[in-house]
mmCIF file of the N, C-alpha and C atoms, coordinates in Angstrom:
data_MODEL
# 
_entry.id   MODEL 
# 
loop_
_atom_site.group_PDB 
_atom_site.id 
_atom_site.type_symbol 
_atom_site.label_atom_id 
_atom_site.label_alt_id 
_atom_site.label_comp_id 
_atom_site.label_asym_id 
_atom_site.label_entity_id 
_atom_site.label_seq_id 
_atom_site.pdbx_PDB_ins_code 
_atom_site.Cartn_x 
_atom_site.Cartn_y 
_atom_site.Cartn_z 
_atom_site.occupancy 
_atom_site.B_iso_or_equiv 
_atom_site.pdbx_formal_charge 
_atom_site.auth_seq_id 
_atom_site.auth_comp_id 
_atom_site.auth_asym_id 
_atom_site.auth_atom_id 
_atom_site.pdbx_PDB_model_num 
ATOM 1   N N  . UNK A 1 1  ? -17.960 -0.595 -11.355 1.00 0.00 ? 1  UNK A N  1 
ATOM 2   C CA . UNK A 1 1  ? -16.764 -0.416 -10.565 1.00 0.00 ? 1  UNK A CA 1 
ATOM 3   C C  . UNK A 1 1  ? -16.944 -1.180 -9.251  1.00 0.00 ? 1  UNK A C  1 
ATOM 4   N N  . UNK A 1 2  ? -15.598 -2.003 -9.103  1.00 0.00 ? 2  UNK A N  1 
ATOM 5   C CA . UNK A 1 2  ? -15.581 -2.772 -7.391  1.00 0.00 ? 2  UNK A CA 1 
ATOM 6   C C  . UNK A 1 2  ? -14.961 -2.307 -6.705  1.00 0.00 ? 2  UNK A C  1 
ATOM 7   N N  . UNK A 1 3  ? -14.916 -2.508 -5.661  1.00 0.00 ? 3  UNK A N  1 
ATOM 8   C CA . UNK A 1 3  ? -13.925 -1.570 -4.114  1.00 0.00 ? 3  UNK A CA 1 
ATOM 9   C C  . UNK A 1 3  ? -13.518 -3.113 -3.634  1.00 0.00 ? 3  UNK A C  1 
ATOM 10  N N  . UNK A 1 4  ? -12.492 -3.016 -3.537  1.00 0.00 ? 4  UNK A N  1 
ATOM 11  C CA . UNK A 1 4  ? -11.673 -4.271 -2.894  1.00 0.00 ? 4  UNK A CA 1 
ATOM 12  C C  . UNK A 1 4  ? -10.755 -3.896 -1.326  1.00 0.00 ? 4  UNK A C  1 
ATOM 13  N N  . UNK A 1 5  ? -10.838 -4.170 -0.296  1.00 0.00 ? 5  UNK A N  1 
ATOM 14  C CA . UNK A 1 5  ? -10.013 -3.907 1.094   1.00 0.00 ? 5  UNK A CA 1 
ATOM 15  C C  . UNK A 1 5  ? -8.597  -4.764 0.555   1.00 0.00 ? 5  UNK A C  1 
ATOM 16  N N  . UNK A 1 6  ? -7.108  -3.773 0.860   1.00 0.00 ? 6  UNK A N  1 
ATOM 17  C CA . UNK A 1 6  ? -5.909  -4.805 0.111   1.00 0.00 ? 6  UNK A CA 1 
ATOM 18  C C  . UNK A 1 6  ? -5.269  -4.359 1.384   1.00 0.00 ? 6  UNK A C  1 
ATOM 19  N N  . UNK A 1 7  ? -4.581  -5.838 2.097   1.00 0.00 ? 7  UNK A N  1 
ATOM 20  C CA . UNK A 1 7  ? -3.462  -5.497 2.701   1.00 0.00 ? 7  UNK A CA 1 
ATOM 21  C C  . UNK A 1 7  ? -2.240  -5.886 2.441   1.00 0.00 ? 7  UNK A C  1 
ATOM 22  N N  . UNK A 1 8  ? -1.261  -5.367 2.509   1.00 0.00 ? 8  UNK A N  1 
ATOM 23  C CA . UNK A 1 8  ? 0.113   -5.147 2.075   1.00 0.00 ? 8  UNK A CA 1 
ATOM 24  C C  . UNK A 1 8  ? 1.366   -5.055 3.585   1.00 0.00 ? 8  UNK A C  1 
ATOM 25  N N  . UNK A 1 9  ? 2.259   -5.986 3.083   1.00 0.00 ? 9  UNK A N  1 
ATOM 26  C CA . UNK A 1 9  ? 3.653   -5.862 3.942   1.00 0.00 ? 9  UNK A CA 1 
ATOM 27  C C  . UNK A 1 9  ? 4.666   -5.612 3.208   1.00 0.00 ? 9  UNK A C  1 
ATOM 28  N N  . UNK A 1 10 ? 5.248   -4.153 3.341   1.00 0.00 ? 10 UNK A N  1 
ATOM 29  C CA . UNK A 1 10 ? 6.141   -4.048 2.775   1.00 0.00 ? 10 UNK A CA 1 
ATOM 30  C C  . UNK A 1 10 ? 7.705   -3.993 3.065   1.00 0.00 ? 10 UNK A C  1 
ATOM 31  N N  . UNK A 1 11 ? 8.886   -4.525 2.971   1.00 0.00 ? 11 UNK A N  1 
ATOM 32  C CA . UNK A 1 11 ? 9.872   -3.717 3.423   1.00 0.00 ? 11 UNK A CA 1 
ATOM 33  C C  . UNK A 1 11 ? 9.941   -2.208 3.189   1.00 0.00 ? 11 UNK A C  1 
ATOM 34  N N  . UNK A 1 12 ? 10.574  -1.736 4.734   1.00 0.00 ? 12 UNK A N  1 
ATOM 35  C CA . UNK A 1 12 ? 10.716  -0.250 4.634   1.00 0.00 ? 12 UNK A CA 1 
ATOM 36  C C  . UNK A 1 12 ? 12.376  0.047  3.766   1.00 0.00 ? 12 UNK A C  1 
ATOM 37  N N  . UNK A 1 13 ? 12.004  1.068  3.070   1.00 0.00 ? 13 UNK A N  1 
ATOM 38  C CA . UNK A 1 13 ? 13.358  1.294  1.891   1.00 0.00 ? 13 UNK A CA 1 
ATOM 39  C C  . UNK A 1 13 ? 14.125  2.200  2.853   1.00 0.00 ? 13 UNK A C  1 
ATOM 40  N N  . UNK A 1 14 ? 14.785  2.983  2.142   1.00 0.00 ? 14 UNK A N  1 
ATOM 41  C CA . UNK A 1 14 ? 15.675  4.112  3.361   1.00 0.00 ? 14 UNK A CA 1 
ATOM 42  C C  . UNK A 1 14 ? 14.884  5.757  3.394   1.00 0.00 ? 14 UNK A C  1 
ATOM 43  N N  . UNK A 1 15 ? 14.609  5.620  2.602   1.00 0.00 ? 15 UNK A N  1 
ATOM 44  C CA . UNK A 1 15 ? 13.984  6.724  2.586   1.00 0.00 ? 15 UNK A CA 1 
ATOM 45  C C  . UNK A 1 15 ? 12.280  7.222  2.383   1.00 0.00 ? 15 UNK A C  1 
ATOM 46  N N  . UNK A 1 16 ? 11.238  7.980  3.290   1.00 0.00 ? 16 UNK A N  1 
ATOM 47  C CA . UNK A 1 16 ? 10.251  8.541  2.772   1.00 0.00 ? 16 UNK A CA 1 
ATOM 48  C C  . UNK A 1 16 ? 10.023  7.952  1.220   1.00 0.00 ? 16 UNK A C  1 
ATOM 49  N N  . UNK A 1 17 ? 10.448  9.047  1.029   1.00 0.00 ? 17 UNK A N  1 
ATOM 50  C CA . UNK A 1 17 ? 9.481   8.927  -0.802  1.00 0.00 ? 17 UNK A CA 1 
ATOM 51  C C  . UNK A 1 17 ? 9.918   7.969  -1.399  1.00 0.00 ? 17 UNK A C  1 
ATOM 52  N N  . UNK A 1 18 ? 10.962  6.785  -1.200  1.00 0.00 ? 18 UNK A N  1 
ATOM 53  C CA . UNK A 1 18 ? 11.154  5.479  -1.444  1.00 0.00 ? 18 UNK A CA 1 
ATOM 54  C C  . UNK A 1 18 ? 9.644   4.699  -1.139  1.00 0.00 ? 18 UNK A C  1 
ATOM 55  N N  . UNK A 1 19 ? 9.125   4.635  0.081   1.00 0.00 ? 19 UNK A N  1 
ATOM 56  C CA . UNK A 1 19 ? 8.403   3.865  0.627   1.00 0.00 ? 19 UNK A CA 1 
ATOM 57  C C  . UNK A 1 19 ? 6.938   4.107  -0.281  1.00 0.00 ? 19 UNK A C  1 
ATOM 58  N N  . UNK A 1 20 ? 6.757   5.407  0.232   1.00 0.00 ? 20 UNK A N  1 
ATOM 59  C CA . UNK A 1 20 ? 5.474   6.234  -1.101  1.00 0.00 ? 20 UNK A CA 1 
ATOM 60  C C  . UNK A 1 20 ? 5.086   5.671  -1.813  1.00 0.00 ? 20 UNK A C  1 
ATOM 61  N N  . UNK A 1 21 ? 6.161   5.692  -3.063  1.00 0.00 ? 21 UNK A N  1 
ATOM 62  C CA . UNK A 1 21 ? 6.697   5.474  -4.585  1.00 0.00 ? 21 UNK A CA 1 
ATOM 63  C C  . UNK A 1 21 ? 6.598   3.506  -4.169  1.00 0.00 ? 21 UNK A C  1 
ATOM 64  N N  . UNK A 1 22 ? 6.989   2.885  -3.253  1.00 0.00 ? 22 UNK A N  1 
ATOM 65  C CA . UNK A 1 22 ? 6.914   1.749  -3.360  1.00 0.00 ? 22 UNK A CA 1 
ATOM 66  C C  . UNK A 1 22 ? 5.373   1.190  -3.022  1.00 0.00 ? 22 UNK A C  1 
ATOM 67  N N  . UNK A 1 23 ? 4.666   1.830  -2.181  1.00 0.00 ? 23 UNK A N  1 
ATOM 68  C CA . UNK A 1 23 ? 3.278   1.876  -1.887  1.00 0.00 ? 23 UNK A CA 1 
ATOM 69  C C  . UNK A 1 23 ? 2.388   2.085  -2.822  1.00 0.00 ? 23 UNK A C  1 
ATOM 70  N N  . UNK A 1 24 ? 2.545   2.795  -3.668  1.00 0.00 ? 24 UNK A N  1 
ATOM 71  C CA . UNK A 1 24 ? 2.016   3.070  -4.532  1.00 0.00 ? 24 UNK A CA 1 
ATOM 72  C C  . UNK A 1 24 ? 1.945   2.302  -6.243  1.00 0.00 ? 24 UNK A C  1 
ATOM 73  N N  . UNK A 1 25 ? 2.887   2.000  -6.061  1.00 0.00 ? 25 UNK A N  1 
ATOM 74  C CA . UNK A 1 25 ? 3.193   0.829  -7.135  1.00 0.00 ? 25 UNK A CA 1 
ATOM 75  C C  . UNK A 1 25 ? 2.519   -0.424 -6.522  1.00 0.00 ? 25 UNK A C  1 
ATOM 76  N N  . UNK A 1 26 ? 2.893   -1.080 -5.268  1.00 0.00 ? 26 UNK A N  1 
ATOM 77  C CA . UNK A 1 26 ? 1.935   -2.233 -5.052  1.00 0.00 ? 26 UNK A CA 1 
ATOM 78  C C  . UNK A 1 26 ? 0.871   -2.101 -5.370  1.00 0.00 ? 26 UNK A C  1 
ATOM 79  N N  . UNK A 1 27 ? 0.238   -0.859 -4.600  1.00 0.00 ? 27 UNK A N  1 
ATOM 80  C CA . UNK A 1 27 ? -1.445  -0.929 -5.098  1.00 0.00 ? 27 UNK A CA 1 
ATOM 81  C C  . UNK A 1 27 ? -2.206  -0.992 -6.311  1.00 0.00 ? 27 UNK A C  1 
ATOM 82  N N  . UNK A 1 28 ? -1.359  0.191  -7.257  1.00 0.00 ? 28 UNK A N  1 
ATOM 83  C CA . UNK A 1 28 ? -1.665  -0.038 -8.356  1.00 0.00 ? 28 UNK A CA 1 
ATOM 84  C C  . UNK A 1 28 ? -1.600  -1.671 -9.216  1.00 0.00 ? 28 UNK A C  1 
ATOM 85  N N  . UNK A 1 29 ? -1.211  -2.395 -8.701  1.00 0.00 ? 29 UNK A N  1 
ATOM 86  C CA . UNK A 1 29 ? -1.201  -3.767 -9.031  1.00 0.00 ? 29 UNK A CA 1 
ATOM 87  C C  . UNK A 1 29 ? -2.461  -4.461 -8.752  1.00 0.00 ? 29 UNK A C  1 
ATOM 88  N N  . UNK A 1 30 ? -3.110  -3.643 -7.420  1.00 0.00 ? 30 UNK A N  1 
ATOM 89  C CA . UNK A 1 30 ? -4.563  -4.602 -7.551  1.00 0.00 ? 30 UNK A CA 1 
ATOM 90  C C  . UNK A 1 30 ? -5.951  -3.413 -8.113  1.00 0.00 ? 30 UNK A C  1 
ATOM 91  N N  . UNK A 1 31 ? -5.566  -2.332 -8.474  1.00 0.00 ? 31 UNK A N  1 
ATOM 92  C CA . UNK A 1 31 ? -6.565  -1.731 -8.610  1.00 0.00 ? 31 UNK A CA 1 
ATOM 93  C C  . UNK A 1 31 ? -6.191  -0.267 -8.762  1.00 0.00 ? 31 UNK A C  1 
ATOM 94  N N  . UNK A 1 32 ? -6.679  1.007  -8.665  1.00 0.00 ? 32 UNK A N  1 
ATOM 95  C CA . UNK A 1 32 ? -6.742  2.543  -8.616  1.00 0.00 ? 32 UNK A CA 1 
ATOM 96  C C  . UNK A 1 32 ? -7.171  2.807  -6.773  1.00 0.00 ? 32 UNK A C  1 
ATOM 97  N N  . UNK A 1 33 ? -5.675  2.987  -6.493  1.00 0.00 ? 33 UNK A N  1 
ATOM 98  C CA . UNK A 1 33 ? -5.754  3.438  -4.527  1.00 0.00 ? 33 UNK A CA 1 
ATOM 99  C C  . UNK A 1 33 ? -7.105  4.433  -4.689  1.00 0.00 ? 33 UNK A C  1 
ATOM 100 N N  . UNK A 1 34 ? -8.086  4.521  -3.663  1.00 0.00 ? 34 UNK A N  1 
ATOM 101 C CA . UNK A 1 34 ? -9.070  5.516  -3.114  1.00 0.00 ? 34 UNK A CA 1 
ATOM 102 C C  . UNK A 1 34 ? -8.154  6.230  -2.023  1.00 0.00 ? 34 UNK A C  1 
ATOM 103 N N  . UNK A 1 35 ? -7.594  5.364  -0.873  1.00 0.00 ? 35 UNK A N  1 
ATOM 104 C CA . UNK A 1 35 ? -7.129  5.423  -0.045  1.00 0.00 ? 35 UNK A CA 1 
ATOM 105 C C  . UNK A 1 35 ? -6.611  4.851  0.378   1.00 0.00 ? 35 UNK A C  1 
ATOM 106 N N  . UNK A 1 36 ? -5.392  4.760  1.511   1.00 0.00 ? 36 UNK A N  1 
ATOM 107 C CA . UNK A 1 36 ? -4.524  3.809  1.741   1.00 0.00 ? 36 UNK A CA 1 
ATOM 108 C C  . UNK A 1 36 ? -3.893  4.607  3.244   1.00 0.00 ? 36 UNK A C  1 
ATOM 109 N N  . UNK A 1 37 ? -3.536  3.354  4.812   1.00 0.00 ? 37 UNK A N  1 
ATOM 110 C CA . UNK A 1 37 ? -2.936  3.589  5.481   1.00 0.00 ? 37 UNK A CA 1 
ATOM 111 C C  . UNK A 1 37 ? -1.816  2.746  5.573   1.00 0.00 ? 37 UNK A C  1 
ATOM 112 N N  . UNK A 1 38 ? -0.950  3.178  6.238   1.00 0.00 ? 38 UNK A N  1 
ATOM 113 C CA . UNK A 1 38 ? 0.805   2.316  7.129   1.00 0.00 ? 38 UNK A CA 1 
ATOM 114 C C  . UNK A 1 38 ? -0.197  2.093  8.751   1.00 0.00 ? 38 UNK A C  1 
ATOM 115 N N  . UNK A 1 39 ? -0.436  0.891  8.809   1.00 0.00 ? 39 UNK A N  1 
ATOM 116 C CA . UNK A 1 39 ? -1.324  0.198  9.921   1.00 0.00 ? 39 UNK A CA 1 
ATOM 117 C C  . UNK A 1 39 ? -0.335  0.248  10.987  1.00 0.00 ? 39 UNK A C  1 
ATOM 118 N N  . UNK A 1 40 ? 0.626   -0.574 10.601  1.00 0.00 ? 40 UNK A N  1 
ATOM 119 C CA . UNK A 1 40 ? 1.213   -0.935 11.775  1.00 0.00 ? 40 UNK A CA 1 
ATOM 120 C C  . UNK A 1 40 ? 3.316   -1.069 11.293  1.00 0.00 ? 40 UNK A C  1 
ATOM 121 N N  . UNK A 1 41 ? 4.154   -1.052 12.060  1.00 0.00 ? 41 UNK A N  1 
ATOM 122 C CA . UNK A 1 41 ? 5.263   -1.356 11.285  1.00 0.00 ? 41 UNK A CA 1 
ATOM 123 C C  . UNK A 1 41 ? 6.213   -2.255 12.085  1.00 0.00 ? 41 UNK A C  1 
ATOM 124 N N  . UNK A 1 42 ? 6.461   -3.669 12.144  1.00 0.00 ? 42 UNK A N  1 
ATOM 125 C CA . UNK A 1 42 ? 7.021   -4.284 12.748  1.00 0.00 ? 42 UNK A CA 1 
ATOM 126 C C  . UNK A 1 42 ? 8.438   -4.325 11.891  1.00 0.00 ? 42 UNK A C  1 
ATOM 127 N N  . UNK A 1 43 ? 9.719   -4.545 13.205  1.00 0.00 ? 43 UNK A N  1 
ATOM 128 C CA . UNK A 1 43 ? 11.060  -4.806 12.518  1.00 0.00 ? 43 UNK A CA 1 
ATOM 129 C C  . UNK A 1 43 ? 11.175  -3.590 11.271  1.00 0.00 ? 43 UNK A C  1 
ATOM 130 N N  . UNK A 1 44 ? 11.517  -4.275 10.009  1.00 0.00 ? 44 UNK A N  1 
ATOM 131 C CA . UNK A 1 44 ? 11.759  -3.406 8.920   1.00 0.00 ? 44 UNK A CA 1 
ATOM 132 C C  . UNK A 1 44 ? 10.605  -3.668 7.785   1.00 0.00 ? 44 UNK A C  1 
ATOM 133 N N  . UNK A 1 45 ? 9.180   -3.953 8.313   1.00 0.00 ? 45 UNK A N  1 
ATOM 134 C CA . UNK A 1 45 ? 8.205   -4.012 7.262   1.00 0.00 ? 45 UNK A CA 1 
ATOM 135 C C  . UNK A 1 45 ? 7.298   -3.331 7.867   1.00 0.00 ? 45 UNK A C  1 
ATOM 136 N N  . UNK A 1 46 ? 6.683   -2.626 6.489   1.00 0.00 ? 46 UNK A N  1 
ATOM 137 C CA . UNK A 1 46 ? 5.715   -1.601 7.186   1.00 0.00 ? 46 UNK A CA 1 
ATOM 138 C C  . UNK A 1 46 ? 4.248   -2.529 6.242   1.00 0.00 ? 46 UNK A C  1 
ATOM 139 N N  . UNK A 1 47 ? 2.642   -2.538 7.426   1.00 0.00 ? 47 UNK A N  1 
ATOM 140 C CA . UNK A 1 47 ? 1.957   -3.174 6.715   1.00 0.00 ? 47 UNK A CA 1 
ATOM 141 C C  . UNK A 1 47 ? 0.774   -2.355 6.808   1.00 0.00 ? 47 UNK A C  1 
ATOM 142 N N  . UNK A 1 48 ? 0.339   -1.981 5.055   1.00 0.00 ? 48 UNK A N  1 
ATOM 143 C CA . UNK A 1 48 ? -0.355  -1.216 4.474   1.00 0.00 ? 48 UNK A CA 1 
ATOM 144 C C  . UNK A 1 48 ? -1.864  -1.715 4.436   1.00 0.00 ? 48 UNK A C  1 
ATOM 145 N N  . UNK A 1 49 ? -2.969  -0.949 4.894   1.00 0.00 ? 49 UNK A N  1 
ATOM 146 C CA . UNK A 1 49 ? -4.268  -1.577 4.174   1.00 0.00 ? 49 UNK A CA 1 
ATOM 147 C C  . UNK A 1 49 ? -5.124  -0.353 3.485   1.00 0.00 ? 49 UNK A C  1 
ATOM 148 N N  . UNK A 1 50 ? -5.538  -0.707 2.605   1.00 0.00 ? 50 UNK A N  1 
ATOM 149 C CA . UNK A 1 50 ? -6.182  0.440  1.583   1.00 0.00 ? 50 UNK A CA 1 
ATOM 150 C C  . UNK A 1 50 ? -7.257  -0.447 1.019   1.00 0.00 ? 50 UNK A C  1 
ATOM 151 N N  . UNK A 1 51 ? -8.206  0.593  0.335   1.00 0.00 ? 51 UNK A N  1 
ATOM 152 C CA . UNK A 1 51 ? -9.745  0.639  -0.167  1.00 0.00 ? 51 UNK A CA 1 
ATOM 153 C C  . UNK A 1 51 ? -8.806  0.810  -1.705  1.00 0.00 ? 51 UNK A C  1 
ATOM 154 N N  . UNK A 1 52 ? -9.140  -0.091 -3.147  1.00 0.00 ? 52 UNK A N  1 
ATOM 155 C CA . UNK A 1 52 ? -8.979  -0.197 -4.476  1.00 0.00 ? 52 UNK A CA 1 
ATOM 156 C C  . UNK A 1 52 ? -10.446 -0.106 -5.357  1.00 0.00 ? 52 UNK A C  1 
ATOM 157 N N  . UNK A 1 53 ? -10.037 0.686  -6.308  1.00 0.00 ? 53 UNK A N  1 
ATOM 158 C CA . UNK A 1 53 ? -11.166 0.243  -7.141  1.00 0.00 ? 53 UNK A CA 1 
ATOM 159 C C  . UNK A 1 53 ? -10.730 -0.814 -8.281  1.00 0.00 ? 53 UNK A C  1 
ATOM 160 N N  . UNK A 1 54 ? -11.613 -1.140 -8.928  1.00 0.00 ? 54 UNK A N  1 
ATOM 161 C CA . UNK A 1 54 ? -11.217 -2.286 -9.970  1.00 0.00 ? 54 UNK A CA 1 
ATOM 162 C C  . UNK A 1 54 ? -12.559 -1.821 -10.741 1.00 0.00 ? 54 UNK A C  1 
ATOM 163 N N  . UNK A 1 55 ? -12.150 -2.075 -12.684 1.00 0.00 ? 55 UNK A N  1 
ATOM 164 C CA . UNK A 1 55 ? -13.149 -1.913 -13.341 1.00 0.00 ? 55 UNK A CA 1 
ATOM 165 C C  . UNK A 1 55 ? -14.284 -3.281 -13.209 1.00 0.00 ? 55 UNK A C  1 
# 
């Protein structure tokens, strides 16, 4: 198993559990989230960095 650091910019959707649900789908694209923060949020993008595992 690898641990990969992923950062992510996302547009913010309208709602909470929009954003979640959209966070969560990115990540799963590079790996199984350990953990994951919303760093910083400029304008209407919020930018994510999280710890992935990968087989």
């Amino acid at each position: 198993m690898k641990t990969a650091f992923i950062t992510l910019a996302l547009p913010i959707p309208s709602t909470i559990a929009e954003l979640h649900a959209a966070i969560e789908t990115a990540l799963n694209h590079h790996g199984e989230p350990l953990r994951w923060a919303i760093t910083r949020i400029e304008n209407d993008t919020a930018h994510i960095e999280a710890i992935v595992t990968t087989a």
